[in-house]
C-alpha positions as CSV (number, residue, x, y, z in Angstrom):
1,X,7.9,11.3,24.3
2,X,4.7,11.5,22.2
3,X,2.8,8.5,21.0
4,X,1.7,10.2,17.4
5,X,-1.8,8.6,15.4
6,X,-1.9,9.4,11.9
7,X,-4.5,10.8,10.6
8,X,-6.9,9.5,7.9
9,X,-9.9,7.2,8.7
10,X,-11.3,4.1,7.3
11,X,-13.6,1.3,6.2
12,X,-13.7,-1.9,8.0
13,X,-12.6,-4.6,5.8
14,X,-11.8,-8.5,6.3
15,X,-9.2,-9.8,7.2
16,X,-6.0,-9.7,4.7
17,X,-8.0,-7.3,2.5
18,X,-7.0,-3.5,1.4
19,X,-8.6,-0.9,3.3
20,X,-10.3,2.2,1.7
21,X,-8.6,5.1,3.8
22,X,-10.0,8.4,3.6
23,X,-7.0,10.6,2.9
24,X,-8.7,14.1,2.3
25,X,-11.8,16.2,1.2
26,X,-11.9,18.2,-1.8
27,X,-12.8,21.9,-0.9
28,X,-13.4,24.7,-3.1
29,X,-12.4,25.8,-6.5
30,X,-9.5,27.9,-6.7
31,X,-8.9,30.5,-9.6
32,X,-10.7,29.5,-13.3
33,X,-8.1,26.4,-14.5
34,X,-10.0,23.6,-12.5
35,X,-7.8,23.7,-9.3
36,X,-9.4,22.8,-6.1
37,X,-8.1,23.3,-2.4
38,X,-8.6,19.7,-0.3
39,X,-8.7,19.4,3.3
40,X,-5.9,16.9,3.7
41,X,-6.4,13.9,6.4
42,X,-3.5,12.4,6.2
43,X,0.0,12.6,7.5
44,X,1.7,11.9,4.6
45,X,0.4,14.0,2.2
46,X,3.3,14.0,-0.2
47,X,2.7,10.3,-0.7
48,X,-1.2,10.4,-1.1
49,X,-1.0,13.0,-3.3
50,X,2.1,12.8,-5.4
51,X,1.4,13.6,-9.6
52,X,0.4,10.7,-10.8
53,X,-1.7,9.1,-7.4
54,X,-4.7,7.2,-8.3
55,X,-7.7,8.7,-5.4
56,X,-11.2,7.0,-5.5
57,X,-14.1,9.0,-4.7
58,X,-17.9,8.4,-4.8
59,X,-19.5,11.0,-6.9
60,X,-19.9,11.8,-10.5
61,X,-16.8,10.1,-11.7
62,X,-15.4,7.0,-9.7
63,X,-11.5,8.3,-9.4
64,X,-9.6,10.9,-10.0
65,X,-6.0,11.3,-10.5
66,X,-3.8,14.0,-9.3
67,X,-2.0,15.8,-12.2
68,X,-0.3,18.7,-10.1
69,X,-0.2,20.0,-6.4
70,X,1.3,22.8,-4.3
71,X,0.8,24.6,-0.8
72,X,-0.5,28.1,-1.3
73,X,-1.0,30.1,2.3
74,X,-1.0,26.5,4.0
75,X,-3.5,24.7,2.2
76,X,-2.9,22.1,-0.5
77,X,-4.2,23.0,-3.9
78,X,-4.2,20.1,-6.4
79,X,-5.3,20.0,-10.2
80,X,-6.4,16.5,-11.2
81,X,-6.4,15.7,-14.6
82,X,-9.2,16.2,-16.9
83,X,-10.3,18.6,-14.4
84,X,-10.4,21.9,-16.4
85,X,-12.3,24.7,-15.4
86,X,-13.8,26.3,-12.2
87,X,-17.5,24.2,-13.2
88,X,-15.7,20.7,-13.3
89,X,-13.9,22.0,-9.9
90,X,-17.1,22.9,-8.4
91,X,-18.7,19.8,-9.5
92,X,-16.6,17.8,-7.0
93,X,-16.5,19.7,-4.5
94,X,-17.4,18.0,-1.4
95,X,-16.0,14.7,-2.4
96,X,-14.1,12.5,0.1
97,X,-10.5,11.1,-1.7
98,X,-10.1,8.0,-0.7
99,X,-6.9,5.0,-1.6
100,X,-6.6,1.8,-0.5
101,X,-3.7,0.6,2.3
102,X,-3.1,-3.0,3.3
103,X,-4.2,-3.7,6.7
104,X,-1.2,-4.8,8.0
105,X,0.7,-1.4,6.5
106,X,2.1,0.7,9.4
107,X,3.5,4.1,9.4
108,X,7.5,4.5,9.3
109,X,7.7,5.9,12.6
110,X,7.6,3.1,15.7
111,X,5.3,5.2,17.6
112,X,2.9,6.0,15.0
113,X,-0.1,4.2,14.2
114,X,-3.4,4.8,11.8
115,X,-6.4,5.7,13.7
116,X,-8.0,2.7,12.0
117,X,-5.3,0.4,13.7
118,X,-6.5,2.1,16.5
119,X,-9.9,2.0,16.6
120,X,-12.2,-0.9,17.9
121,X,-8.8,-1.8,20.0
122,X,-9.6,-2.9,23.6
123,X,-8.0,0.2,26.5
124,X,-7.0,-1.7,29.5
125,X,-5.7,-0.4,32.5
126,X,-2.0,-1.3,34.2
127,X,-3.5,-4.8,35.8
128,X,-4.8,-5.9,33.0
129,X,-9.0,-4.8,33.5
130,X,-10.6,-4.2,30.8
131,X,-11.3,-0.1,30.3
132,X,-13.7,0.2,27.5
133,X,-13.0,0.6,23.4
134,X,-11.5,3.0,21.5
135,X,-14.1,4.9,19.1
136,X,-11.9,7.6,17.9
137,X,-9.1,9.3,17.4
138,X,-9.3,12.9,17.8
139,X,-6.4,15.6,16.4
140,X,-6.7,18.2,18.9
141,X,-4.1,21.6,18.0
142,X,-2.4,20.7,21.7
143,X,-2.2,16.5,21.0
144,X,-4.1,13.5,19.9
145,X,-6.9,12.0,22.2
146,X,-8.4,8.3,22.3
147,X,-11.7,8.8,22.7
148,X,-12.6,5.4,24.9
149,X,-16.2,4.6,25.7
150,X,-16.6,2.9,29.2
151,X,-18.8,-0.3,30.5
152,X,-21.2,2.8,32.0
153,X,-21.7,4.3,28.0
154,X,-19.6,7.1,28.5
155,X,-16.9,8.5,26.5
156,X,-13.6,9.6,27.9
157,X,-11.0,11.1,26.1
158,X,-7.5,9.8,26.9
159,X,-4.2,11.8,26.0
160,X,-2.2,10.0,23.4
161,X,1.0,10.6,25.1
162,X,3.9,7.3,26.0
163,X,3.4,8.7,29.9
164,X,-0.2,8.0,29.8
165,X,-0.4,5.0,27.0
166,X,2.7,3.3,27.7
167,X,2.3,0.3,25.1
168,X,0.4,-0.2,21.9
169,X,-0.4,-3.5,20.6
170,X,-2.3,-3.3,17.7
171,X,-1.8,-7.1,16.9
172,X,-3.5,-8.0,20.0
173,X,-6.2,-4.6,19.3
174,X,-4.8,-4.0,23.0
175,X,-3.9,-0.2,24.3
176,X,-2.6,-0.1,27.8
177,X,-3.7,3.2,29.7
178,X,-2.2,4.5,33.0
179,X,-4.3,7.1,33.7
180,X,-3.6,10.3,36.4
181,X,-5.6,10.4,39.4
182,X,-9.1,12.6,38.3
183,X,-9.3,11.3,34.6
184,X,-11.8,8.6,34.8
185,X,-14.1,10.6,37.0
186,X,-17.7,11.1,35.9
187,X,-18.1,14.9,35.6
188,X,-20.6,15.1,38.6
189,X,-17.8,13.4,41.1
C-alpha cells in the first residue's frame, strides 16, 4: 500500500485562514493565439484548472482566468482569457499560478495528504522519540520522499510508503516512521 502526498506547495497562513497553494508554473508560449504550456503541480489538475478557474499570480496582472485547456504530447496547454497573442503569452511566462484552499481541506483519498499538511509536521519513531521535521516533500519518478532534517542538521529522506510511515496525523502535525535497519545512518558509518 502507498501513502500518496499531493503535490502543490504553499504559504503559511494562520490558523482558520485560506492558504495560497501553488498549483503550477506557466511555461512557454505555444503557437501564435496566446496559448501557453504550464508545469502543473498539482494532483488534481482538472479541478485547478477547469474553464472558468480563477489563478492568482504575482506579475503584470494580479489573476488570470483559464478560458480553455487540453493535453498535447503530455503537457497541459491552457489559454486564459484576454490572453491573445504569442507577446501577452510570453509576457507571463515564468509566473507561478497560485489558488487559495482552506486549511483544513484534505484530498479525497484517505491516504493522501498536501505536502503543506505535511510539512513542519514532527517524524517520530515507533516509541514515541522525537526524529526530526519534515522540510519537504519530494516527487521522485519511483515514490514520494519526506525529506526530515535530524537534531544533528542533517537531512534524511524517508520513503512515503504505509510499510515505512505507518500513521499520519496531521491534526496532531505528527508522522510516525519505522525505519529499516541502515536508513538513519550518517553516510560515513
Amino acid at each position: 500500500m502507498t501513502t500518496t502526498a499531493c503535490a502543490s506547495t504553499s504559504s503559511t497562513s494562520s490558523s482558520g485562514s485560506p492558504l495560497r497553494v501553488v498549483v503550477g508554473r506557466i511555461g512557454r508560449p505555444h503557437g501564435i493565439r496566446g496559448q501557453v504550456t504550464v508545469e502543473v503541480r498539482t494532483d488534481e489538475p482538472d479541478e485547478r484548472f477547469a474553464p472558468g478557474a480563477v489563478l492568482s499570480v504575482d506579475g503584470p496582472v494580479s489573476e488570470l482566468v483559464v478560458e480553455r485547456t487540453h493535453w498535447h504530447s503530455g503537457r497541459l496547454l491552457i489559454s486564459f482569457v484576454g490572453v491573445t497573442d504569442r507577446s501577452e503569452a510570453e509576457a507571463i511566462r515564468g509566473l507561478l499560478l497560485h489558488v487559495e484552499r482552506g486549511e483544513d481541506e484534505t484530498p479525497d483519498e484517505p491516504d493522501e495528504y498536501y505536502d503543506s499538511s505535511l510539512t513542519g509536521c514532527t517524524a517520530v519513531l515507533l516509541d514515541g522519540s522525537e526524529l526530526g521535521l519534515i522540510t519537504e516533500v519530494l516527487h521522485l519518478p519511483s515514490q514520494d520522499m519526506l525529506v526530515v532534517r535530524l537534531a544533528d542538521e542533517r537531512d534524511v529522506l524517508i520513503p512515503f510508503v504505509s510499510e515505512i510511515v505507518p500513521e499520519v496525523d496531521i491534526v496532531a502535525r505528527r508522522v510516525v516512521v519505522d525505519p529499516p535497519v541502515g536508513l538513519l545512518d550518517p553516510p560515513d558509518a
